[in-house]
N, C-alpha and C positions, 0 to 999 in steps of 0.2 A: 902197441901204442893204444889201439881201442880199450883193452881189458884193462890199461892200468892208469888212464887219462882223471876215469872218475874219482881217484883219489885226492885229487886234490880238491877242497874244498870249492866248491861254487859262490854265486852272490846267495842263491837260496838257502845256502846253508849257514851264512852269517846269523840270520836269527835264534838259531840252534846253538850255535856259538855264543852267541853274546849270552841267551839264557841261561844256561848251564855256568858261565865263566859267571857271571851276575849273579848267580842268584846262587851257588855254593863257591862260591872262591873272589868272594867280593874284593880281598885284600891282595891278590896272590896273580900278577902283571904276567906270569909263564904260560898261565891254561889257554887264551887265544891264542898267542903266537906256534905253541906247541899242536895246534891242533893243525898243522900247517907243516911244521917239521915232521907229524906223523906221518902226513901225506905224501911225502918226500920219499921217508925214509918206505914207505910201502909198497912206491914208485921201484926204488933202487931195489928191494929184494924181490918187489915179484920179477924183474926181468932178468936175477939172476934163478930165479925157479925157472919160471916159464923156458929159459935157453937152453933148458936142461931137456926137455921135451921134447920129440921129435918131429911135430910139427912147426918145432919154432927154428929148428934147428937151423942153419944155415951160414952163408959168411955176412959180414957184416954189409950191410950198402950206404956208400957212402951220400951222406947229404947237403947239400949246400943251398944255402939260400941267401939271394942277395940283399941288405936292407938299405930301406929308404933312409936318406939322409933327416936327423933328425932336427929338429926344428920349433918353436916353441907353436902349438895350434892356435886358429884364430877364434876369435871369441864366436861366431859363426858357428865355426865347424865344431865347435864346444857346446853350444845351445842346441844344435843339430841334435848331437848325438843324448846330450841330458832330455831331452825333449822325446826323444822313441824308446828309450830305457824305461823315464818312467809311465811313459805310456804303455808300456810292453807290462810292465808290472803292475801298473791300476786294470787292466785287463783283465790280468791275470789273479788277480786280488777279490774283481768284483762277479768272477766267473767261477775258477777252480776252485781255488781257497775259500771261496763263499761256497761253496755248493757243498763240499767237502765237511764243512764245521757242520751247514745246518744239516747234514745227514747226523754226522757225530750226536750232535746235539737229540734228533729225534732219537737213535737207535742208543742213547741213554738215559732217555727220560720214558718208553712206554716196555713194556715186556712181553713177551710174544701173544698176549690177550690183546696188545694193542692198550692197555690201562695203566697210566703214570705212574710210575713209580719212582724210586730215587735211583740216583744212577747203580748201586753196587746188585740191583735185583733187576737193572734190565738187561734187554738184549742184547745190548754192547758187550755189559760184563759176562755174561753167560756166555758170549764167542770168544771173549780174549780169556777168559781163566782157561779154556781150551789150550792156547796154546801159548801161556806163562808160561807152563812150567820149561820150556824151552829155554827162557833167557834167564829161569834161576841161577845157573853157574854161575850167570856175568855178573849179577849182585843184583837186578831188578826185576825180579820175577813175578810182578805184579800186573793183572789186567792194564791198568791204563797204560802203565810205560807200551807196554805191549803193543794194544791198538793203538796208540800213537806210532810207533817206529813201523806200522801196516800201512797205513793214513799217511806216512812219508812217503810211499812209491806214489802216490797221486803228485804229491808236491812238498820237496824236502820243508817250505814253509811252514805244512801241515802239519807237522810235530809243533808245534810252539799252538799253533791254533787250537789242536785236539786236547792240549793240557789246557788250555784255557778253559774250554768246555768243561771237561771231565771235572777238573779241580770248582766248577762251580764261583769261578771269577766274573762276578756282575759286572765293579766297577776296578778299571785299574789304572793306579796311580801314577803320577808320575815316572817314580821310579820303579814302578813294578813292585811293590810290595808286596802285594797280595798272593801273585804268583808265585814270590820268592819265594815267602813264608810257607805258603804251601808245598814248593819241593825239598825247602830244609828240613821238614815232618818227615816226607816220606824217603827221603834219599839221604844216606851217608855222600861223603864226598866223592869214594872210591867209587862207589856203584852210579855216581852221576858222572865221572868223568869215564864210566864201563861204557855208560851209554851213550856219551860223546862220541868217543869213537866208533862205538858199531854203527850209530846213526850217518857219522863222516866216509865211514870204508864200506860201508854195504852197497849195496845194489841199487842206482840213482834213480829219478823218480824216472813216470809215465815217457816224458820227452825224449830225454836222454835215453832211453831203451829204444824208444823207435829210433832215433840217432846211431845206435850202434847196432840194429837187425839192419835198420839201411846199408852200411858199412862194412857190413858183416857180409850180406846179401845172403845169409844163410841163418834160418831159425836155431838150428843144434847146434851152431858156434857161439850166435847167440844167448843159449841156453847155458853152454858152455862158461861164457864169460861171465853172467849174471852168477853163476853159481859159487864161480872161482871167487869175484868180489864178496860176496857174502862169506863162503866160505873163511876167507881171510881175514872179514871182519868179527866173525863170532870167534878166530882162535885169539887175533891181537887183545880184543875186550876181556877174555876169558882169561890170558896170560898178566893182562894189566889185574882184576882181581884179585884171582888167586894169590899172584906172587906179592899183590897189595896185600891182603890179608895174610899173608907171611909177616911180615912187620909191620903192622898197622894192630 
């Protein structure tokens, strides 16, 4: 249940969702809900891999739990909880996600002199053409996509912010043009709905990892789990490609 919980989408990953759905499939109502059904469906087969295994192996135990009657909430207990969500988020908006971009921001405006440059000749891009060429197969083998989807273990929100940066978005509009316009340049449709998914199935941020070494109470199972999630994510994005650039 630990290894395969993080599949399904989080609130942090709606950002990533709406982006991507917005900004190359403005017309096309299937990409949010589908990234939802992937997580479903990633659910159902890793726990028939994983039962496969011999540390999973076992009989089944049964679970019951009783639920509360339900009931319609009271406007209280409604305010309560809208009230510490987004508190929990401006928190977390004015700490991590803040800290996280203006690193972004420094480590691709100076180059290891320390002297401004534009982003494609700083220190940013010199770490992530490193290790593009890893996410070439999936369709987006490009430094930014890159350090963005690194920049999401801090916090999946981070991916939406590090494009912000990178792509040099001052002012943005209403509707997010500016952003849009900028990933329809650089991203076909396939290769932005590649990196939907590996961003959705991979390895979830900072939190969530301590959440499941706590869990786990053990580092190599751990290690184990992180890998397996990733691993799964780079075959599902690789498979959606390829077999897209079969008929595409």
């Amino acid at each position: 249940t630990i290894m395969t919980t993080t599949f399904m989408p989080c609130s942090a990953k709606l950002p990533i969702i709406a982006l991507i759905a917005g900004a190359m499939f403005r017309d096309s109502a299937w990409v949010a809900p589908s990234a939802y059904f992937v997580g479903i469906a990633a659910i159902i087969v890793s726990g028939i891999i994983l039962k496969k295994f011999k540390g999973f192996i076992g009989d089944p135990a049964p679970f019951v739990m009783e639920l509360p009657k339900y009931h319609l909430p009271s406007p209280k207990t409604v305010s309560i909880h809208m009230f510490d969500r987004a508190k929990s988020f401006v928190k977390k908006a004015g700490t991590v996600i803040l800290l996280a971009c203006v690193g972004v921001w420094f480590l691709s405006s100076f180059n290891w002199t320390l002297t401004m440059v534009d982003a494609e000749n700083s220190i940013l891009a010199s770490l992530g053409k490193i290790i593009a060429p890893i996410f070439a197969p999936l369709g987006w083998g490009d430094w930014k996509s890159a350090v963005s989807t690194l920049n999401g273990l801090i916090a999946k929100e981070n991916v939406v912010g590090t494009f912000g940066v990178l792509y040099g978005v001052e002012e943005v509009s209403e509707n997010g043009a500016e952003v849009w316009a900028a990933l329809q340049a650089s991203y076909t449709q396939l290769a932005a709905y590649s990196f939907l998914i590996f961003n959705l199935l991979c390895a979830p941020c900072f939190a969530a990892i301590g959440a499941i070494r706590r869990e786990m109470g053990n580092a190599k199972w751990t290690l184990i789990a992180l890998g397996y999630q990733t691993g799964l994510a780079y075959a599902v994005s690789l498979i959606i490609y390829q077999f897209g650039m079969m008929f595409t």
